[in-house]
N, C-alpha and C positions, 0 to 999 in steps of 0.2 A: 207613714214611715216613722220607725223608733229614731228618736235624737239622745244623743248623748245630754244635754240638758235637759230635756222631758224624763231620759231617765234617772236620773239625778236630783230630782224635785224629792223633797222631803231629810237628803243627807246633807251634809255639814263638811264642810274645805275648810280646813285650815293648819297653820306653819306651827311646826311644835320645836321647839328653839330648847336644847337641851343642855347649852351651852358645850356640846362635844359633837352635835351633829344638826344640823336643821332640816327637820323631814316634812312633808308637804301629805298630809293625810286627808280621804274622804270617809266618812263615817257616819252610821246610825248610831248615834249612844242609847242604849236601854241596859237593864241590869243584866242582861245575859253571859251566857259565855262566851267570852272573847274568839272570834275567829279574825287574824291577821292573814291577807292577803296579800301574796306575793308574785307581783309581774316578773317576766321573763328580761332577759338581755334586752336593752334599747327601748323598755316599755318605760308604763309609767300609772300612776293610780286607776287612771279611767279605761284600762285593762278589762276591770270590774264593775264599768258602770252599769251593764244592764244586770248585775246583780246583787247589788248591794241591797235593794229596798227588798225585795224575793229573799232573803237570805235573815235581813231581821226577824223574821217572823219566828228564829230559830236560833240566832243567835246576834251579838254585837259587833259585825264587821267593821272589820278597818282595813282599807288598802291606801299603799303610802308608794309614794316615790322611794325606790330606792335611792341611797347615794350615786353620786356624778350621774343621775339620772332624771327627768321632769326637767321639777324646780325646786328637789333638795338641793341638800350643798356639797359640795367635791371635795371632800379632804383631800389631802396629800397622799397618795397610794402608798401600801406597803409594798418596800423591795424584797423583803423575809423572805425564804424558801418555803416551799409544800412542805416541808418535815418542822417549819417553825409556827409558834402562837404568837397570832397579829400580822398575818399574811395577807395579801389584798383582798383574799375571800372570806378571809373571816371579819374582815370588816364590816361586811353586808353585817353577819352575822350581830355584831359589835351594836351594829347601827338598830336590828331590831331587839337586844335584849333592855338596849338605852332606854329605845321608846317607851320596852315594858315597863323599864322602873318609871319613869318621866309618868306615865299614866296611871301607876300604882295598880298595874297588872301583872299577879303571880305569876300564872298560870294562862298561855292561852292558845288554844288552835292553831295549827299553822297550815294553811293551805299555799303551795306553791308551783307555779307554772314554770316550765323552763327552768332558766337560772335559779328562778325563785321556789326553784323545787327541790336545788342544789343546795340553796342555803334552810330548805324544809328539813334535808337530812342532815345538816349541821347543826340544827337544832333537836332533832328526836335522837340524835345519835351521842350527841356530845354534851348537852343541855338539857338531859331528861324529867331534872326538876321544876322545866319552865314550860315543856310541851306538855299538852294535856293529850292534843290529840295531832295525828299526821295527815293529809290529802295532797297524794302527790302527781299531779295535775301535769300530764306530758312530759317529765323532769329532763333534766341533763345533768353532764356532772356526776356520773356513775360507770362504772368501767364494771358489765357484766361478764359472765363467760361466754367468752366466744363460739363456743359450741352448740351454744344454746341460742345465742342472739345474735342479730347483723345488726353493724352497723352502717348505717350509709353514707358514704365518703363523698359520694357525688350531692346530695343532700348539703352536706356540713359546706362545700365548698363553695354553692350556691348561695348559702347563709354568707358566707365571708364577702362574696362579692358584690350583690347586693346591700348589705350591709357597711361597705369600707364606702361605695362609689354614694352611698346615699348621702353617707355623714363629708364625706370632702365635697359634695355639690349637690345639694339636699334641694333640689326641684321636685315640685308636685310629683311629675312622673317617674322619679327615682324612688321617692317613697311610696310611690303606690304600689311599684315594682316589689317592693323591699313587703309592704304588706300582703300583697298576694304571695308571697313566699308564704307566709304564717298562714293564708285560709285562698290557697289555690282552689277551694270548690265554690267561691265566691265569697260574700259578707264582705268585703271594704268598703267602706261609703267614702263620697266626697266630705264629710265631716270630719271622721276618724284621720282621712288625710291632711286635712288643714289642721285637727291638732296636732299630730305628729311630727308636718313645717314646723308649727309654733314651737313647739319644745325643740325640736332640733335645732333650730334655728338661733335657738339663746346661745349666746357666745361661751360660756362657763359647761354649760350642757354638752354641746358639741365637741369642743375640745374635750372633755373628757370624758366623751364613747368613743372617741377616733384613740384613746388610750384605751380604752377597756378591752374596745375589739382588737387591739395589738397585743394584749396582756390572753384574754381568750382565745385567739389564735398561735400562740408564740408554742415553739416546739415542745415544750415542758409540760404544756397544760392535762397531760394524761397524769402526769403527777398530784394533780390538787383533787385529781375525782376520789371517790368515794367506792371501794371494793366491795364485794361482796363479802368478805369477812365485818367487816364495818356495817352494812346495810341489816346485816343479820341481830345485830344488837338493835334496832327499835324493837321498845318494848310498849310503848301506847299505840291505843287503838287506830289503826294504817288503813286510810282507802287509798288503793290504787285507781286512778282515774284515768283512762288512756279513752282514744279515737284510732278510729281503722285507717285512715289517712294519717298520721304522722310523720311528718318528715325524720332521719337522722333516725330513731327508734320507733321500730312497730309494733305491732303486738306481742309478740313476742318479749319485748322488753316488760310489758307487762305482766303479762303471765311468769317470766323471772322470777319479779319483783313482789307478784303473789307469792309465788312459790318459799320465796326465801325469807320473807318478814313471821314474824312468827303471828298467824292469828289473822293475816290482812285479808281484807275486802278487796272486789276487782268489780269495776264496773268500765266497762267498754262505751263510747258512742259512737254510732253511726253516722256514717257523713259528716264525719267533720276530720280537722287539720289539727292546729296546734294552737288554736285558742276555740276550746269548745264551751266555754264561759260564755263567749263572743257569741261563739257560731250558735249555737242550740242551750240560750240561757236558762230554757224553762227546766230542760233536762237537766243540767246542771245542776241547779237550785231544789230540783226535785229529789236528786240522789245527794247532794251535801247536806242539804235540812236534815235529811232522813236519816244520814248518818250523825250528824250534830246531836240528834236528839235522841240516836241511841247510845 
């Protein structure tokens, strides 16, 4: 059976202190091109671990804790409105253009899951001098056309409750619960879930995702997505990367998201959820290299 430590033999842990943020990064360093890895809501770097070593071969991953998230660190949330610069979301943002100067990387890929797909399109959208390339891995964080796409309400509310009951009493079986949401066709191990206690469990961690997910949930939060007028301006090279099981958005989002990027790739996988990184790594690694390296 794969361990999260067996797969992690040969990359590198460690705390990059920028003095405006401290991010908690796993990495292959080679001279490639930079592809930064971005976990979803309530994740954390080892999202990626059965793909990091499969991924060097193609380029120089790095997946990092987001803020108030692992065992980075929690600034102070912005109160700023969706119509202001330096709002709580774009702090994500903030946190990875930091790391790029901190690392003395121009330019570099941005693959992002979930949340982390949310802040993929803050970057190809609004930072197109620093995106090389896009992969946008199950996203959220986008307000398509309704006519075209469902979204699923009973999906999103399940996320929320799961989610609120895990972090206020984060027992094994609250978070296992909370994982099976992300990969209902199975793939949770009993390891994934004793990191997931550990990180939860950090008192600075915890308190601020029981903020996050009040900030993500709060009635406004249709205001901070990203339109499809906005969506339509990436202009680097876009893989759409979806699964036929996602919760909250289907294929259909996908197909959208193809549709409306100027130029984007679509690749679909089967049988899988919402960490198809996770679920089906080889596939994964096989369609990101492939793209990396055109």
């Amino acid at each position: 059976m794969s361990s999260i430590h067996v797969d992690l033999l040969g990359t590198e842990t460690r705390f990059i202190d920028t003095g405006r943020y401290r991010t908690r990064i796993i990495t292959v360093d080679n001279d490639k091109e930079p592809l930064i890895l971005l976990h979803g809501g309530g994740g954390h770097a080892e999202t990626y671990s059965r793909n990091l070593i499969a991924l060097s071969k193609f380029c120089r991953p790095i997946a990092i804790d987001f803020i108030w998230h692992g065992m980075s660190s929690a600034p102070v949330y912005s109160d700023k409105g969706p119509d202001e610069d330096g709002n709580w979301l774009d702090q994500f943002t903030d946190q990875v253009l930091d790391l790029m100067d901190h690392l003395g990387i121009e330019k570099a890929a941005i693959e992002g899951e979930s949340l982390g797909g949310w802040i993929a399109y803050d970057m190809a959208v609004y930072h197109p001098e620093r995106t090389s390339k896009v992969i946008l891995n199950t996203t959220w964080g986008m307000s398509l056309d309704p006519s075209k796409v469902h979204e699923g309400d009973a999906d999103l509310d399940a996320l929320r409750e799961t989610s609120v009951n895990a972090l206020l009493n984060p027992s094994r079986d609250l978070l296992r619960k909370r994982l099976e949401w992300l990969m209902p066709l199975g793939g949770v191990t009993d390891e994934l879930v004793e990191l997931r206690h550990a990180l939860w469990t950090i008192p600075q961690t915890n308190t601020a995702l029981i903020e996050y997910y009040k900030r993500l949930f709060a009635p406004n939060i249709g205001q901070f997505y990203f339109n499809e007028d906005e969506i339509k301006r990436i202009s680097c090279p876009t893989l759409v990367l979806w699964t036929d099981k996602n919760p909250i958005h289907g294929e259909d989002a996908a197909d959208r998201l193809a549709e409306i990027i100027p130029g984007a790739k679509k690749h679909i996988m089967r049988g899988c959820a919402h960490w198809p990184q996770w679920e089906r790594p080889e596939e994964h690694d096989e369609v990101v290299g492939a793209f990396m390296q055109g």
